[in-house]
N, C-alpha and C positions, 0 to 999 in steps of 0.2 A: 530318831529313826526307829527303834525299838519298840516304841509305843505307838507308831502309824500302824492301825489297824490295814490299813489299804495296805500298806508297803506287805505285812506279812501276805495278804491275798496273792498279790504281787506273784510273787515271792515261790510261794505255794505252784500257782499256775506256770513260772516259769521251771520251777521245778519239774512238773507234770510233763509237760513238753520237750523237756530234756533225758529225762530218764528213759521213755517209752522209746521201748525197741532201739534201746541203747547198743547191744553187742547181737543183731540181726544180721547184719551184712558183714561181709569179711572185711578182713584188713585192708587198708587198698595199699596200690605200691609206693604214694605218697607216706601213707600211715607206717609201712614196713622200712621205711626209709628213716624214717623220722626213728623209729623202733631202734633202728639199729646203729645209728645216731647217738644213742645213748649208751652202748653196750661197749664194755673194757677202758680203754682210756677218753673218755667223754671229750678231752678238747681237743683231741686226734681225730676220732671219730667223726666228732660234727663236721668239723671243720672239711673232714673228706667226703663229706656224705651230701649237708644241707648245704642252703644258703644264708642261713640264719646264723644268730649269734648262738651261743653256747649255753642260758641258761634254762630254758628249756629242756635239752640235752640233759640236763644235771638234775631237775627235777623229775626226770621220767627215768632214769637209771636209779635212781634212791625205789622211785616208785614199785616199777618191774621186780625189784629183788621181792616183793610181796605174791606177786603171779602175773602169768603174762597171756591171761585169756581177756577176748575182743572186751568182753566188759568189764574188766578188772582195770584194763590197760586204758580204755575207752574214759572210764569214771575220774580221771584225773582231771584233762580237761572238760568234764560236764561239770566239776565241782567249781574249777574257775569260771566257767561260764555263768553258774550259778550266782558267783559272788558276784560278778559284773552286774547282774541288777542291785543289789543295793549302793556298786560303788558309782554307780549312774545316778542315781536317785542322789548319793553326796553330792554330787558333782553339779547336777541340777539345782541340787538344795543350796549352796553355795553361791551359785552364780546368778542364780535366779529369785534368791530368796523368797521362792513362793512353794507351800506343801505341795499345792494340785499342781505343779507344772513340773515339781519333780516324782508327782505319781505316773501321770502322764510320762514324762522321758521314762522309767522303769517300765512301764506297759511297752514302750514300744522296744527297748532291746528287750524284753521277756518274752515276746511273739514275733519280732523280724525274722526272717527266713534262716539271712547267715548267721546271726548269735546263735540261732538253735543247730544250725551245721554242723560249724565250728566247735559245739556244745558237744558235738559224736563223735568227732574227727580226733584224731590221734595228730595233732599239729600244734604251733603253737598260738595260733589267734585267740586261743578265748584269753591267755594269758597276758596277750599283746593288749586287749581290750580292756580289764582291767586296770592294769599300770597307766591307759594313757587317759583311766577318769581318775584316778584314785591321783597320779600327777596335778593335772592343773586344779585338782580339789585343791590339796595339799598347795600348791603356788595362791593361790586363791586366800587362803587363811593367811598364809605366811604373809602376802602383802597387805593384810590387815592387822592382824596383830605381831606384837612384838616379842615373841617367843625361840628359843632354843628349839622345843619340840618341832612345830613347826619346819622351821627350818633342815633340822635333821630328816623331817618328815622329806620333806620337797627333793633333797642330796638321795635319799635312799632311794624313793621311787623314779629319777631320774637315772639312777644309774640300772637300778632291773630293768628299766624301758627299756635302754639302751643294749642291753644285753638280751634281751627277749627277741626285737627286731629292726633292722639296722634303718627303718625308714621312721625309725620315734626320733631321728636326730633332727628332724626336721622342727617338732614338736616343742623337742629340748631347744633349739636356738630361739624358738622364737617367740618362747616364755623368758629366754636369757634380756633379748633386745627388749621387750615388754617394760621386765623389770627397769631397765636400767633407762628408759624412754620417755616410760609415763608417772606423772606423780601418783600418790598414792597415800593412806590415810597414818600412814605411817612414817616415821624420819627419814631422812633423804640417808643416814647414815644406816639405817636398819634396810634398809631399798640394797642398798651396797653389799649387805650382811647376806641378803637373801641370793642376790647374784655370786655371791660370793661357792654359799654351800650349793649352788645350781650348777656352778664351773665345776666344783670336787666332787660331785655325781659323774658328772661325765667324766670329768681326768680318770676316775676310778675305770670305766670301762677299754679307756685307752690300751690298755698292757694287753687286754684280749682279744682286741680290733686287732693291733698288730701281728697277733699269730694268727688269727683266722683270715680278715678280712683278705690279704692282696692274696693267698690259695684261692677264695671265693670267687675273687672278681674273674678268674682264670677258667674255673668252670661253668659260669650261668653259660645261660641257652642262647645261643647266636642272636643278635639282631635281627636279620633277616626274618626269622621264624615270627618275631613279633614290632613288624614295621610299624604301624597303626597305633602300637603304644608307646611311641617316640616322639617327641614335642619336635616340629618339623622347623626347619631353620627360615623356610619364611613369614613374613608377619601374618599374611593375611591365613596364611595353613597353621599358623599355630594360633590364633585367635580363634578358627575356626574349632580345632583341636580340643584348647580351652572348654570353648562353650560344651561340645558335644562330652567331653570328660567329667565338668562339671554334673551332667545331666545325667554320665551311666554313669557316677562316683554316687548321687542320689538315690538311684536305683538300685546300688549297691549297697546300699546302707538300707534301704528297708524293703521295696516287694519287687526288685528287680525292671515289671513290668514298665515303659517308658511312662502309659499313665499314672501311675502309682510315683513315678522318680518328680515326672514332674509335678504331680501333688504335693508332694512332701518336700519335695526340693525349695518348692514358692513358701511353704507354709517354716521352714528354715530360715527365708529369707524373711519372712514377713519378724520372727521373732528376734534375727539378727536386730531387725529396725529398731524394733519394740526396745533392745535391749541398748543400742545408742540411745536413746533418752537420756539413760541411766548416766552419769560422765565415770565411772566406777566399774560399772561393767565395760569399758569400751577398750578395755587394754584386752582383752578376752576376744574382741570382733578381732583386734589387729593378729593375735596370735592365731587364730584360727585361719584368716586369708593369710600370711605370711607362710605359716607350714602347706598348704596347699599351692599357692607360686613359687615354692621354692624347689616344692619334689616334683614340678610341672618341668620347671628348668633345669633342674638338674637330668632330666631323660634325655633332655635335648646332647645330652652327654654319650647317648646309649649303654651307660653303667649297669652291669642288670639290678644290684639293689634297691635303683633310685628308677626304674622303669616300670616295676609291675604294679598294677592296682593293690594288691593286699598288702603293698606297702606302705600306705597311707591308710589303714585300720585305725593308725594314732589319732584321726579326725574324726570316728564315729563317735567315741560318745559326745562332742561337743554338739555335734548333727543333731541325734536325738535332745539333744538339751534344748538347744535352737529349736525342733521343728516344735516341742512340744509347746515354749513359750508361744510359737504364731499358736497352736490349736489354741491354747489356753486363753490368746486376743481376739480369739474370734465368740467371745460370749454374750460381749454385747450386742451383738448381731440374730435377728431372727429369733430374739428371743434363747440365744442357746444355744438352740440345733444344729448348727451348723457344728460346735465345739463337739457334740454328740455322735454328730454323721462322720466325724473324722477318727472319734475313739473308737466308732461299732467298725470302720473300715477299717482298724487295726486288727482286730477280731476278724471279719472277711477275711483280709492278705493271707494270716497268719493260718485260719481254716485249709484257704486254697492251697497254701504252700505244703501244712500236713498230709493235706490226703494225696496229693502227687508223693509228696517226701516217701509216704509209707506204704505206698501202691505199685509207683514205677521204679524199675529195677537200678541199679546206681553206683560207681565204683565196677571194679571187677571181681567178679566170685569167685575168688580163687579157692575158695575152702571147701564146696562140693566136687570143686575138678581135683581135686589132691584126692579128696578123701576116693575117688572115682577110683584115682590112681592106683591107691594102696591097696584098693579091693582088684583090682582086675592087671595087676602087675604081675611078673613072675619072677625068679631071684634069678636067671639068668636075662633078662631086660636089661636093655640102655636107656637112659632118659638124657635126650641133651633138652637141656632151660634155654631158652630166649634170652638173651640179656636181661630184653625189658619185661621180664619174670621173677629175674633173681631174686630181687629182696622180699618178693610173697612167700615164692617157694622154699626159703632159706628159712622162714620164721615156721611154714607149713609142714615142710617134709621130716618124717619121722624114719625114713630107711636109709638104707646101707648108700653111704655116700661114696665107696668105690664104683656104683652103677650109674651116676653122676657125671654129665659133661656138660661146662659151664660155659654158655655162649657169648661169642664177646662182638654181635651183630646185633642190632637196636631193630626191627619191623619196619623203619621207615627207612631203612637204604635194601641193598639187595642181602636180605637173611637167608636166600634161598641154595643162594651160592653157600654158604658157610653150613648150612645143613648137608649140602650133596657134599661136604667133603670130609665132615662127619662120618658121612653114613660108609662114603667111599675108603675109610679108614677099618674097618670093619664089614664088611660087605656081607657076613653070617648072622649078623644079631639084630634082634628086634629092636627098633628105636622107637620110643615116646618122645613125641615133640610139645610141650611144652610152652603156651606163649601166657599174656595176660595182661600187659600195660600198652595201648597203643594200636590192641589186634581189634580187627574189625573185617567186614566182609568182602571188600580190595583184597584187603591182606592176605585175609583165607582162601582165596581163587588162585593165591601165586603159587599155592605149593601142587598145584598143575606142574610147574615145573620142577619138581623131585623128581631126584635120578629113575629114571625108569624102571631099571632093577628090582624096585621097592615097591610096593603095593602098597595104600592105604586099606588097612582091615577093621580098624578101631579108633571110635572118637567119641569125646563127652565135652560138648561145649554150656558153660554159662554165662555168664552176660559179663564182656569184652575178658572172656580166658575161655580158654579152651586147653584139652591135650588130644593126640592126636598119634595112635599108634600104625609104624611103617613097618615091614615086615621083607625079610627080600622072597622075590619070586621064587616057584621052585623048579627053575630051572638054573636059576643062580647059588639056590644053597642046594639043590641036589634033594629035597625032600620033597615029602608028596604036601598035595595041596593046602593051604591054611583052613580051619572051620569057617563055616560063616560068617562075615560082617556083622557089626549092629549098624545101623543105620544112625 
């Protein structure tokens, strides 16, 4: 790897693409979630906080003690983002035992949309990304040669997967069934060895499943909220399911757009093919469709771990590995071009996807409406926060926390009620209203319904946060009129 001139190019560009206007936009309330996740007793924490396992948590609380500005904080996971290209490029190289088909898979996590998200995002996917190429690399050797290291290798990165994100268990069994399934160039007794350290990877993460996991499954997000991503209990709705999953799971792994999913999704399948020849690589096709069937059917559960799309992340790098081997068989064809037309359309997607990325506004700004704040505040102000504010504003807010009231109403049930009674708790004081996850321009029309009493005088909205200063009439505080409004 060291000496592929490509790979460093690689490497470089996905660099490029990761750093630029790294700490730009604010925190989001995901990212401030995730933040605070980490902060005091880290297995308490998460466990109150995320939906994820705890190692994450652990590595961004070590981190933070360094500084906790957007790109200090930000540059952790661009670093693993980073690494995921060359641990793609193993993973390729391994499986595919061909240079150009694992330069190709590093090209495409280097410039896919969500590596490079993910690569900004204060979460844990670049991490998740990572572990689940650097995993079946690792599984990959170990069932060919007959080494300790190896082996060790496979236990250790089974059990971070596992503790990174709770949908790698999927990954992890069905490298487990693999091993123990298909022959392999190695002793049936070393086969045994390998399954063996693949079982105490996971045992190891058991003790921290049990303190987080059954808190977790008690907080996800209702069902309801997400019907559509539930494997439906009859055949023909879940066949149907299936196929359309499959097809936005393709589009999730490289340029979203339906065309693009199903480019790359056929040209996956066409390498899967390529790669049955092989009788060697074919324990690799079964793992890859078993983890996919099996986190299909387990939603049919409506568990929320085993429901969301970014929980089956543990399948992109084989994806890119897969899609590149089909570019890579299409060279005999046309002379080439066609393997050409599909590398420069990596370069396209990945074009289109920066200039929207770094153009159109994204997350919520919380960090100009604060800073609004602290300029146009006064030290006798109230500020009541939105719920679905707190964890921006808590990372954000640098004043006096006795002027502080902390809302325990989310935007999408009636907030409106809970502010008038706020306000009606105090009926002489200026209140800042505070919103930022979830607020939008529905939202904004309802506070039509604040207490009458209260005047709206002052507002600074940026893109989905706003605050929003109430003030009472003065007929109700007894004063003369307020100054003018900003608009």
């Amino acid at each position: 790897m060291i000496r592929d001139r490509w790979l460093w190019i690689i490497l470089f560009l996905g660099v490029a693409v990761r750093l630029y206007g790294l700490g730009e936009r604010s925190l989001s309330y995901d990212e401030c979630q995730q933040f605070w996740a980490s902060q005091g007793n880290v297995l308490v924490s998460n466990r109150d906080i995320t939906l994820d396992p705890p190692l994450f948590a652990m590595l961004l609380h070590a981190w933070s003690l360094l500084g906790r500005s957007e790109t200090w904080l930000r540059l952790l996971p661009c670093l693993l983002g980073i690494v995921g290209i060359p641990s793609v490029y193993a993973l390729s190289r391994h499986l595919c035992r061909n240079a150009a088909t694992a330069r190709v898979a590093a090209l495409f996590i280097a410039l896919a949309p969500y590596p490079i998200r993910y690569s900004q995002s204060l979460r844990v996917y670049s991490l998740t990304l990572v572990l689940c190429a650097l995993l079946p690399a690792a599984w990959l050797t170990a069932m060919e040669e007959s080494s300790l290291r190896r082996r060790l290798q496979v236990a250790l990165f089974a059990s971070a997967g596992l503790l990174a994100m709770y949908g790698v268990i999927w990954l992890a069994l069905a490298l487990l069934a693999a091993t123990v399934l298909f022959p392999s160039s190695v002793a049936s007794s070393d086969r045994l060895r390998v399954a063996g350290f693949l079982i105490a990877g996971m045992a190891a993460a058991v003790p921290f499943y049990l303190f987080s996991l059954p808190a977790q499954m008690g907080q996800g997000t209702p069902a309801y909220f997400y019907e559509d991503k539930f494997l439906p209990h009859q055949l023909t709705a879940a066949a149907a399911f299936l196929g359309n999953g499959l097809l936005g799971l393709s589009g999730f792994f490289s340029f979203v757009h339906p065309a693009s999913a199903l480019l790359f999704g056929t040209l996956a399948l066409m390498g899967m093919a390529r790669l049955y020849r092989d009788r060697s690589r074919r324990p690799m096709l079964l793992v890859f469709a078993l983890a996919i069937l099996a986190a299909a059917g387990a939603s049919a559960f409506r568990l929320y771990p085993f429901g969301a799309t970014r929980q089956m992340l543990y399948a992109a790098p084989l994806f890119y590995a897969f899609a590149a081997h089909g570019i890579l068989g299409l060279r005999p064809y046309a002379r080439g071009s066609l393997t050409v037309l599909c590398v420069v359309s990596l370069f396209v997607g990945c074009g289109v996807f920066l200039y929207r990325y770094h153009t159109e506004p994204g997350g919520q700004e919380m960090r100009p409406v604060m800073g609004y704040l602290a300029q146009h505040a006064s030290a006798a102000d109230r500020i009541l926060v939105n719920k679905d504010a707190i964890p921006q504003f808590r990372f954000y807010y640098q004043g006096d926390p006795a002027a502080v009231v902390w809302g325990g109403e989310t935007v999408i049930r009636d907030y409106v009620a809970e502010v008038n009674r706020v306000l009606d708790s105090d009926p002489t004081a200026r209140f800042w209203l505070v919103f930022s996850h979830g607020w939008s321009d529905e939202r904004r029309s309802q506070l039509q319904g604040v207490d009458s009493r209260f005047a709206l005088q002052d507002r600074f909205e940026a893109h989905r946060a706003a605050v929003y200063l109430f003030v009472p009439r003065p007929s109700v505080a007894g004063a003369p009129p307020p100054a003018s409004s900003q608009p």
